[in-house]
C-alpha positions as CSV (number, residue, x, y, z in Angstrom):
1,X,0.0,0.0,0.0
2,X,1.5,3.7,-0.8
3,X,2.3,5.3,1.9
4,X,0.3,8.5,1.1
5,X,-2.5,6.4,1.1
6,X,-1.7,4.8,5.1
7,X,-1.1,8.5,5.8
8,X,-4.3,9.3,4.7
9,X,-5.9,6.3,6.4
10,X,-4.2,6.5,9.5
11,X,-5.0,10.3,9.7
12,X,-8.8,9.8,8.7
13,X,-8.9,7.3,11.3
14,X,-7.7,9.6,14.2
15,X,-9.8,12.8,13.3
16,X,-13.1,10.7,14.0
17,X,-11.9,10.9,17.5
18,X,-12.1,14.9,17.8
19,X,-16.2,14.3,18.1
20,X,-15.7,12.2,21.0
21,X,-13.6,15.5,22.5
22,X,-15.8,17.8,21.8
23,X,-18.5,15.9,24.0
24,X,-16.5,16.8,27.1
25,X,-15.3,20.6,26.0
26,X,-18.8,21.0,26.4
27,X,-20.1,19.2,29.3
28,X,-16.6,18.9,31.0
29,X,-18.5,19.0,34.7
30,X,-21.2,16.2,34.2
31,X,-18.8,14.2,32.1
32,X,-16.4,13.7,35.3
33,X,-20.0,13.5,37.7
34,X,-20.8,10.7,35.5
35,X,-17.0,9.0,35.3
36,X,-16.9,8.9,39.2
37,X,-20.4,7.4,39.2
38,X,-19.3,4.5,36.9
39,X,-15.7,4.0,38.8
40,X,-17.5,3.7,42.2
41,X,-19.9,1.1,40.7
42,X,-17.4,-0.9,38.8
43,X,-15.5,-1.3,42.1
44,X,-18.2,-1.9,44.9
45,X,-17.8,-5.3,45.4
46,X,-14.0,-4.7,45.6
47,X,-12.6,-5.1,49.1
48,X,-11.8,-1.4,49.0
49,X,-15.3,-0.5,47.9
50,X,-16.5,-2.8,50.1
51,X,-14.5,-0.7,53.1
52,X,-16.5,2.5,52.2
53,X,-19.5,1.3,51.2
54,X,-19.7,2.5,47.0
55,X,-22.9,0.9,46.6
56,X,-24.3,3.2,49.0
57,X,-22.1,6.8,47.5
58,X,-24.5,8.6,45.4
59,X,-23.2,11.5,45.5
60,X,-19.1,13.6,45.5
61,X,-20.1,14.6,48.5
62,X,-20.4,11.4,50.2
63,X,-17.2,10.2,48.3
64,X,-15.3,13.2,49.7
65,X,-16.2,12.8,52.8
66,X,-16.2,9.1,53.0
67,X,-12.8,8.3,51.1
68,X,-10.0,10.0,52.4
69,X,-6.9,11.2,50.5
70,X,-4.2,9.1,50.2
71,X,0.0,9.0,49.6
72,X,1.4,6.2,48.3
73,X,2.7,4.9,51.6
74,X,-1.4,4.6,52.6
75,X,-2.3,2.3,49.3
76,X,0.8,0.1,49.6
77,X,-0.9,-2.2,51.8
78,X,-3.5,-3.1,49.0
79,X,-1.0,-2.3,46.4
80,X,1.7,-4.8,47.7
81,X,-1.6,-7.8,48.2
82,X,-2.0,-7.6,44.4
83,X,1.4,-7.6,43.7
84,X,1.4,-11.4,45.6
85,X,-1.3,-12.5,43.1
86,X,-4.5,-11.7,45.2
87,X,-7.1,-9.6,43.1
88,X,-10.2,-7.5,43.5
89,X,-8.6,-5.5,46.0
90,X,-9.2,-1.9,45.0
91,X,-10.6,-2.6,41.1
92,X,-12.8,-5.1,39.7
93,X,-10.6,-6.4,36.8
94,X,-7.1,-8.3,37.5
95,X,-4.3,-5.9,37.5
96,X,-0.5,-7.7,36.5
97,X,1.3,-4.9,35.4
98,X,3.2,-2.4,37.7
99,X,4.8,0.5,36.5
100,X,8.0,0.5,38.5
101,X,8.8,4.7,39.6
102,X,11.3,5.4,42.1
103,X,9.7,9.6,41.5
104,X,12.3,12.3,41.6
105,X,13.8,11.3,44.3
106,X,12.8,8.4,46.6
107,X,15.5,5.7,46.6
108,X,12.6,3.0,47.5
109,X,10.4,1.7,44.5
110,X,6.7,2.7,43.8
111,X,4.6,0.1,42.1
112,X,1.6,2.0,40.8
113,X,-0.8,-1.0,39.3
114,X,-1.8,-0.3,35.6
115,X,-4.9,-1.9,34.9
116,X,-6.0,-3.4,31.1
117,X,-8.2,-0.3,31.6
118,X,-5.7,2.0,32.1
119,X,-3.6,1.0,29.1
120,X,-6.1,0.7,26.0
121,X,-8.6,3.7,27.4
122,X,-5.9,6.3,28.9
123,X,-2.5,5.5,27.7
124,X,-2.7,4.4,24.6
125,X,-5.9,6.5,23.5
126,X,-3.5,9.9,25.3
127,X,-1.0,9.1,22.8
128,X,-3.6,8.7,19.9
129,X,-5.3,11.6,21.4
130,X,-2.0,13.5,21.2
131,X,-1.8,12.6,17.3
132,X,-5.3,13.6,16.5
133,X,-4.7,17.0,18.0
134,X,-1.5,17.4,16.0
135,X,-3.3,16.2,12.9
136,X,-6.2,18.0,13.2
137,X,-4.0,21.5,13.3
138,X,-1.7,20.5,11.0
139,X,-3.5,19.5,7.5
140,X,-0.4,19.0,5.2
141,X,1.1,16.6,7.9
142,X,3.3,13.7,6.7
143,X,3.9,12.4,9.8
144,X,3.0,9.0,9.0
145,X,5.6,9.0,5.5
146,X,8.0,8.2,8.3
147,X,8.1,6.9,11.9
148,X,8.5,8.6,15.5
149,X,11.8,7.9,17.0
150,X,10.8,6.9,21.0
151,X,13.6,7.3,24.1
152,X,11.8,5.6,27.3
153,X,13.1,3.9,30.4
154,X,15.8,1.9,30.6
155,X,14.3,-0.9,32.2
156,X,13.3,-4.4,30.8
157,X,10.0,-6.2,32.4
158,X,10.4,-8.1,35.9
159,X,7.9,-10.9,36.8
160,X,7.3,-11.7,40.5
161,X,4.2,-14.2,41.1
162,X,2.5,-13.9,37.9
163,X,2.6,-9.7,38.0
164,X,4.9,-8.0,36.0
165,X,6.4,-4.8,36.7
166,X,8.9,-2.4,35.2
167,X,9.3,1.3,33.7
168,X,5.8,2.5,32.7
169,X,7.5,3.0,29.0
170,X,8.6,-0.9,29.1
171,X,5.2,-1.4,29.9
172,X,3.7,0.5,26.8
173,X,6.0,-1.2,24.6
174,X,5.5,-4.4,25.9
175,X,2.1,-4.0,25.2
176,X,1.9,-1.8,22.3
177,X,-0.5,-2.2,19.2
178,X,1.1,-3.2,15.9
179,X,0.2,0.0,14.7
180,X,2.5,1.8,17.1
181,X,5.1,-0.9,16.6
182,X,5.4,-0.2,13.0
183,X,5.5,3.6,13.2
184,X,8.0,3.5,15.4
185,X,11.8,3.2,15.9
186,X,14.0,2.1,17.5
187,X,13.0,-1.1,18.1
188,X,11.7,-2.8,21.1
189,X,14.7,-4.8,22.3
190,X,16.4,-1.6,21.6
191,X,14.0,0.7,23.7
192,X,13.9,-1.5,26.6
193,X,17.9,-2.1,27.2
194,X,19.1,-1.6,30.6
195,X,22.5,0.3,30.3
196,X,22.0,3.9,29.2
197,X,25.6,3.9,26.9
198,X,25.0,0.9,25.0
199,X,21.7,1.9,24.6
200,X,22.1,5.1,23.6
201,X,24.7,3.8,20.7
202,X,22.2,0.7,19.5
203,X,19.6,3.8,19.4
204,X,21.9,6.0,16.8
205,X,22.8,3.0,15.2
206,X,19.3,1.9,14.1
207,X,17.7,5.2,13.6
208,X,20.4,7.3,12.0
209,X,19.3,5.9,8.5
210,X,15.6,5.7,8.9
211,X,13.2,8.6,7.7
212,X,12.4,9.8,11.3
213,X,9.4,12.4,11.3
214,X,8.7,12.7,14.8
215,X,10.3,12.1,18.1
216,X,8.7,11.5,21.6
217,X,10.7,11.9,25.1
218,X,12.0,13.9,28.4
219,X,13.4,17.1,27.0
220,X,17.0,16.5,29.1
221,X,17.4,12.9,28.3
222,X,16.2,13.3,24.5
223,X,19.0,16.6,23.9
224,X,21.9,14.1,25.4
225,X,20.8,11.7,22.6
226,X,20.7,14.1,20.0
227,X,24.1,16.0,20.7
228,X,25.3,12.2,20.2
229,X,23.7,11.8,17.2
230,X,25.1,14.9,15.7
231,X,28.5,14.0,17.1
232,X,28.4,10.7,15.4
233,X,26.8,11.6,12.1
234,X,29.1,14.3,11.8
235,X,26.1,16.6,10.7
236,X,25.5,20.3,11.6
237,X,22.2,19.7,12.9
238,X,19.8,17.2,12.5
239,X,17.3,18.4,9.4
240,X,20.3,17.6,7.7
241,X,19.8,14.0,8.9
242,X,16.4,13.4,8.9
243,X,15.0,16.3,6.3
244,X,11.4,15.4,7.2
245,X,11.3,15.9,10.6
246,X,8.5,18.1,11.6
247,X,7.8,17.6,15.3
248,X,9.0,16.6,18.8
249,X,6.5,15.0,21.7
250,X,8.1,16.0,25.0
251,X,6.8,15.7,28.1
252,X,8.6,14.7,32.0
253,X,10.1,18.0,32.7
254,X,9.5,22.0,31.7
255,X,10.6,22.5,28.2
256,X,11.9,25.8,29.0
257,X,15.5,25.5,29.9
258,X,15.9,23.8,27.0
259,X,13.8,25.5,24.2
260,X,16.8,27.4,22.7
261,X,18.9,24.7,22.5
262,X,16.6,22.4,20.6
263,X,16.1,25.6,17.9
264,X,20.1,25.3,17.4
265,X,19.8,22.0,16.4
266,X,16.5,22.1,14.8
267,X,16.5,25.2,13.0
268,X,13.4,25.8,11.4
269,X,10.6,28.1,11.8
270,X,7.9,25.5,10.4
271,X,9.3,22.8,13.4
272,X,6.5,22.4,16.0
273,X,7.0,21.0,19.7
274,X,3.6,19.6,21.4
275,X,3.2,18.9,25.0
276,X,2.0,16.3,26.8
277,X,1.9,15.7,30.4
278,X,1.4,11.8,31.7
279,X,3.2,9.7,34.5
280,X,2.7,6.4,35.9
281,X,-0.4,6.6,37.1
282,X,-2.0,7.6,34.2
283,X,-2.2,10.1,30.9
284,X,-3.8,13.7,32.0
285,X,-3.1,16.4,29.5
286,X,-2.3,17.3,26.1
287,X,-1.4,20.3,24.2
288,X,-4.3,21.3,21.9
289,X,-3.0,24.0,19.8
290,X,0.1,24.9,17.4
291,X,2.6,27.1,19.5
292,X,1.1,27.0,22.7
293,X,1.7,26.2,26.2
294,X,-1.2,25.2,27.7
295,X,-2.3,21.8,28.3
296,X,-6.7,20.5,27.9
297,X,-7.1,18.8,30.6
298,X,-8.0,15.6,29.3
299,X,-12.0,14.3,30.7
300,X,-12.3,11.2,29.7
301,X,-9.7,9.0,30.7
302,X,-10.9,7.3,33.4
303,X,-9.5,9.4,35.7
304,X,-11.7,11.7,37.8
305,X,-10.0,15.2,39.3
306,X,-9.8,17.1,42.3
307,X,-7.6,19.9,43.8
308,X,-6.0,21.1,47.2
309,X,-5.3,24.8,46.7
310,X,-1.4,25.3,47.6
311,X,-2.3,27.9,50.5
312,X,-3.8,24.9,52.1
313,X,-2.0,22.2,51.6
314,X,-1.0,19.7,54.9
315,X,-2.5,22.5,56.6
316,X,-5.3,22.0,59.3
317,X,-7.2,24.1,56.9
318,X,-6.5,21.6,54.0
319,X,-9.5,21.7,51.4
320,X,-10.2,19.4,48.6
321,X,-12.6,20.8,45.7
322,X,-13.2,19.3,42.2
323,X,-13.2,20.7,39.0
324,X,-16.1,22.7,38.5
325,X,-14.9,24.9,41.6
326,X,-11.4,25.2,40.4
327,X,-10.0,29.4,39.5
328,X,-7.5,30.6,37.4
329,X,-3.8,31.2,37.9
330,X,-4.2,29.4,41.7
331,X,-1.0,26.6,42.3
332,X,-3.3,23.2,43.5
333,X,-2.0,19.7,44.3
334,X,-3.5,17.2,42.1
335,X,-5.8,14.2,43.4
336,X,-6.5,11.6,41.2
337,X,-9.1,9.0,40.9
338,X,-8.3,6.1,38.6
339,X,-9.7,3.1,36.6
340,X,-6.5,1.5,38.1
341,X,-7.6,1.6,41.6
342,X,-6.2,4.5,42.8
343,X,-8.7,5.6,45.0
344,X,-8.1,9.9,46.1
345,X,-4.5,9.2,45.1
346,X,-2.2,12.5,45.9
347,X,0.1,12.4,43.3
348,X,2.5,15.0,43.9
349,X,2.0,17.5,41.3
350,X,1.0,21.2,41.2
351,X,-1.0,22.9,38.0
352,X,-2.3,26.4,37.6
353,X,-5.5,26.9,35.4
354,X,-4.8,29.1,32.5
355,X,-8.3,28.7,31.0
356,X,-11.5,27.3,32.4
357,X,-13.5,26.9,29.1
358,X,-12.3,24.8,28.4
359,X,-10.2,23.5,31.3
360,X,-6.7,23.9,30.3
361,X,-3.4,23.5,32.6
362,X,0.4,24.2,33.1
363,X,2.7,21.8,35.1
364,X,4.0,24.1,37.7
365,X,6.3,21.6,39.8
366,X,5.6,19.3,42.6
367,X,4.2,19.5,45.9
368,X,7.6,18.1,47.7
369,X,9.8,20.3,45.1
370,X,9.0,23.9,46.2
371,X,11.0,26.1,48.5
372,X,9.0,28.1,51.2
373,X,11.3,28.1,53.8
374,X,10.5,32.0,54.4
375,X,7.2,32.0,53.1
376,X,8.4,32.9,49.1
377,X,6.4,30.2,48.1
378,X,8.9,29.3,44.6
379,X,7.9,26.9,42.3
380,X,9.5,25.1,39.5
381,X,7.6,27.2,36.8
382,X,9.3,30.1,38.7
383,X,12.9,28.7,38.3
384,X,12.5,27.4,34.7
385,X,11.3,30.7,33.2
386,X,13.7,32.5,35.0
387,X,16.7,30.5,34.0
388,X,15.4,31.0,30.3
389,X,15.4,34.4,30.3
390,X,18.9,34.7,32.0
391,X,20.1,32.3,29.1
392,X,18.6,34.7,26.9
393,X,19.9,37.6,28.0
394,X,23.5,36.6,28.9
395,X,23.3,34.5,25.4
396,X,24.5,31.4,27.6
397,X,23.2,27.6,27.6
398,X,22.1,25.3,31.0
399,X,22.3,21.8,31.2
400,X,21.0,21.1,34.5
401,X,20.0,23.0,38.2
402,X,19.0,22.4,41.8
403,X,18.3,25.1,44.3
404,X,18.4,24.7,47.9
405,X,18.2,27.5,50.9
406,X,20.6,29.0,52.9
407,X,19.1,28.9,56.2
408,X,19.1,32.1,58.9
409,X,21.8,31.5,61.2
410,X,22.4,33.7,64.4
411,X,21.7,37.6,63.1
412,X,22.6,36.4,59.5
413,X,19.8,36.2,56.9
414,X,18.4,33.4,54.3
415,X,18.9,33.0,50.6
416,X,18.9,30.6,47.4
417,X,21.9,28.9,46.7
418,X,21.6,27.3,43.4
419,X,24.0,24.9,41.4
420,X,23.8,24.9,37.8
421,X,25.5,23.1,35.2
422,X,26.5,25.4,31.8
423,X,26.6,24.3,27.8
424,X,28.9,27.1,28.2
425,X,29.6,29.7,30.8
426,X,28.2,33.1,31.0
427,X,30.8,35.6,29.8
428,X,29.4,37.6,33.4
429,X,28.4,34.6,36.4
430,X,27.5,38.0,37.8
431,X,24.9,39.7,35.3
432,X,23.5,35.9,34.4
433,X,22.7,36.1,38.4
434,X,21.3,39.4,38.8
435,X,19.0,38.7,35.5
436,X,18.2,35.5,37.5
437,X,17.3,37.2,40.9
438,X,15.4,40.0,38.8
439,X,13.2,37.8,36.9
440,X,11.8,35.7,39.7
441,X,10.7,38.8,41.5
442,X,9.0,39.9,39.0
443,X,7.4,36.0,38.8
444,X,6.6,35.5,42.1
445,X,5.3,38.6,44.5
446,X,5.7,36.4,47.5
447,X,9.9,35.8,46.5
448,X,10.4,39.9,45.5
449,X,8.6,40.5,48.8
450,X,10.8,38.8,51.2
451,X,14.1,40.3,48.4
452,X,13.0,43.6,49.3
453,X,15.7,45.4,50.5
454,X,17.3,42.2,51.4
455,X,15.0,42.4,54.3
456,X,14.7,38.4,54.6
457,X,16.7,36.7,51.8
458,X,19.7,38.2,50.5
459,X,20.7,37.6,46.8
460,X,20.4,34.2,45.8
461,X,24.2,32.4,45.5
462,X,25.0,30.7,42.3
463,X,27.7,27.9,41.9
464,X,29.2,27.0,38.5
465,X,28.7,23.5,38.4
466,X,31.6,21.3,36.9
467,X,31.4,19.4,33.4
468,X,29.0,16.1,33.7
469,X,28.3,16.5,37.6
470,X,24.2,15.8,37.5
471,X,25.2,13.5,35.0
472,X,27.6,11.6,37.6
473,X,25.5,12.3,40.2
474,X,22.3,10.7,38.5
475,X,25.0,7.6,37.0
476,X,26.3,7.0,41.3
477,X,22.7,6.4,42.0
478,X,21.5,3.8,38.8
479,X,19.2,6.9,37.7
480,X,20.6,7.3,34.0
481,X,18.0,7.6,31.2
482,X,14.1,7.4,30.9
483,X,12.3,9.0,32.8
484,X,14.5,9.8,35.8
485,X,14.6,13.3,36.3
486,X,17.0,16.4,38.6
487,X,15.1,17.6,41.8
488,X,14.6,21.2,41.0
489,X,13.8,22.8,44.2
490,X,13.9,21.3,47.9
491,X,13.2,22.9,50.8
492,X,16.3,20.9,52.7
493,X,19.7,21.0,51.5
494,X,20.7,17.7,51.1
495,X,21.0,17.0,47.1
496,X,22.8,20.3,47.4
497,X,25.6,19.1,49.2
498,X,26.0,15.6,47.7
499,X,26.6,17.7,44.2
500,X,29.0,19.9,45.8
501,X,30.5,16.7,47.5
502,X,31.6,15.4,44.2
């Protein structure tokens, strides 16, 4: 068959899916009303259901004030009884796969269950989802002439008493459709080896002659790759490689940092980069429109939201509210409820709403990776855009940053200490931080409040990280590749010191 005619096809087929989104742009609130409904009746007879009594929640009040939010450490109990083998613990249907996430920075293992469920009608139909929206805006598309280069995890599948568990991208490409499969490269013995290096040369080695159109991965990881790709074609960037590349999924981490580095390498103006943001525990959001950094909050997933304002969060004054009573440019903590089981599931992340018709998101960092150690509230999105705009200004390149405080000792005051990791150096350490210092203030009220006058932080300290250290530091802890990730921000100081240790 020609390929024009699979593009066509394959495009035609996707499109019929934007009717299907348009149902929940319009009733976004009843559609979630109604999702809960059917998750608390497909699990009554659960033992978890059973606990709370489903049968007898008709309403989200009576679920909020019945079900209580829970961490991770609260659903391992039930978690770790399915991973022995026993079922229809907290969802109807048998769950044996378990994506394997150690988060940002947790040495010990989370095993967040992925239910059939979960895979065909929220990963798999995000990442179709994610085409259709790409399509749909872009009508002379060839995407499909060619095939999507993929960097996941580095892990291969695990079995342990007839469950299965690994890196959630081992777990979509163990169980991908053929149609995925033949649209994309590298392979899958490729995609799922182990050791980063040899990896990352089987990857260059397999894709370097293929017509790649598209590629999908974290932003950090995905520029190491394709530095090494340029390095070993020997090309000056790589349209000259792959001439039909016209767009890059990225998703794990803020694109920001990185944006300018990617248009060196990919320069031209037609290029488009699409957002997405998904994680173990399930696909949420997707970047609807051409040039644009706003997420739709994705409806119909299975996955049923709720929201803890920042201002009180793990305060006694802690309030939960779903969708419909969500505002605008607010920071809340994500709760999740999922068609994997994950019942009032805190997940760790923050968002802000940009739009509320229809509901549309930014990723603005995580609930464990701020820093309010003096009440400056400073949040990844904070960081990120700042550090662009000092690159910008000072014409300068970062690889990688974490930022700690300096706490107030005796009379002497607090601050940021920061260590980041330069392409190259700024001609002026000392301008790159002033731009840095000036930019979050006028981001964040709460951080230029407490600057003012240096009256309780005193400029922020910047060390010039040496060549490879998160690198080495990610490498001592078995954290290369995938989806493993730098903590930002922490309101301790303990990543700080093991990077300045090395």
């Amino acid at each position: 068959m020609p390929i024009s005619i699979i593009n066509s096809i394959a495009s035609w087929v996707l499109k019929q899916r934007i009717h299907q989104i348009e149902l929940f742009l319009k009733y976004p609130n009843e559609v979630q009303e109604e999702l809960l409904h059917n998750l608390l009746t497909a699990s009554e007879n659960t033992i978890f259901g059973k606990q709370y009594d489903f049968a007898s929640i008709n309403s989200y009040q009576i679920f909020a004030e019945r079900v209580p939010i829970a961490s991770y450490e609260e659903l391992q109990p039930l978690i770790e009884r399915t991973r022995q083998g026993e079922q229809n613990v907290f969802w109807e249907t048998p769950i044996k796969w378990f994506a394997k996430s150690s988060g940002t920075t947790n040495a010990k293992s989370k095993f967040i269950p992925v239910s059939n469920e979960a895979l065909e009608n929220c990963h798999y139909k995000g990442s179709k989802d994610l085409l259709c929206m790409y399509l749909n805006n872009n009508e002379d598309s060839e995407l499909f002439v060619g095939k999507s280069l993929r960097l996941g995890g580095s892990s291969q599948i695990y079995e342990n008493n007839n469950t299965f568990f690994g890196d959630l991208s081992a777990i979509l490409i163990e169980n991908m459709p053929i149609w995925a499969e033949f649209s994309s490269t590298p392979s899958s013995k490729t995609s799922l080896m182990s050791e980063w290096e040899t990896k990352i040369a089987a990857i260059i080695n397999e894709t370097k002659n293929e017509n790649v159109t598209s590629f999908a991965g974290v932003p950090s990881w995905m520029l190491v790759l394709m530095n090494r790709v340029l390095e070993d074609t020997g090309k000056g960037n790589l349209l000259e490689l792959w001439p039909n590349l016209e767009v890059y999924f990225h998703g794990g981490v803020s694109f920001s940092p990185y944006k300018e580095q990617y248009k060196k390498i990919l320069p031209s103006k037609d290029f488009k980069y699409y957002e997405i943001y998904n994680a173990s525990e399930g696909f949420f959001a997707i970047q609807d429109l051409n040039n644009s950094s706003d997420l739709l909050l994705m409806l119909d997933y299975g996955i049923f939201y709720e929201f803890i304002p920042m201002d009180t969060f793990d305060t006694p004054n802690q309030k939960v509210i779903r969708l419909a009573d969500v505002e605008l440019n607010k920071n809340y903590a994500i709760v999740i409820t999922t068609n994997s089981g994950l019942w009032r599931y805190l997940i760790g992340d923050t968002v802000r709403f940009t739009s509320l018709n229809p509901y549309r998101i930014r990723v603005t960092g995580r609930t464990k990776h701020h820093i309010n150690v003096f009440g400056e509230e400073l949040m990844v999105e904070n960081t990120d855009q700042a550090i662009a705009k000092a690159c910008e200004i000072t014409k300068t390149e970062v690889i990688d940053y974490t930022v700690a405080p300096i706490f107030m000792q005796d009379k002497e005051k607090g601050a940021h200490e920061w260590m980041i990791e330069f392409k190259q150096k700024p001609a002026d350490v000392g301008l790159f931080q002033k731009v840095l210092d000036e930019t979050l203030q006028t981001l964040n009220s709460d951080y230029e409040a407490k600057r003012y006058n240096n009256m309780t932080l005193n400029p922020l300290v910047i060390n010039v990280a040496r060549e490879n250290l998160f690198y080495d530091w990610l490498k001592e802890r078995d954290k290369l590749g995938g989806q493993h990730k730098i903590p930002r921000l922490s309101n301790q100081r303990d990543y700080l010191e093991q990077l300045k240790g090395m």
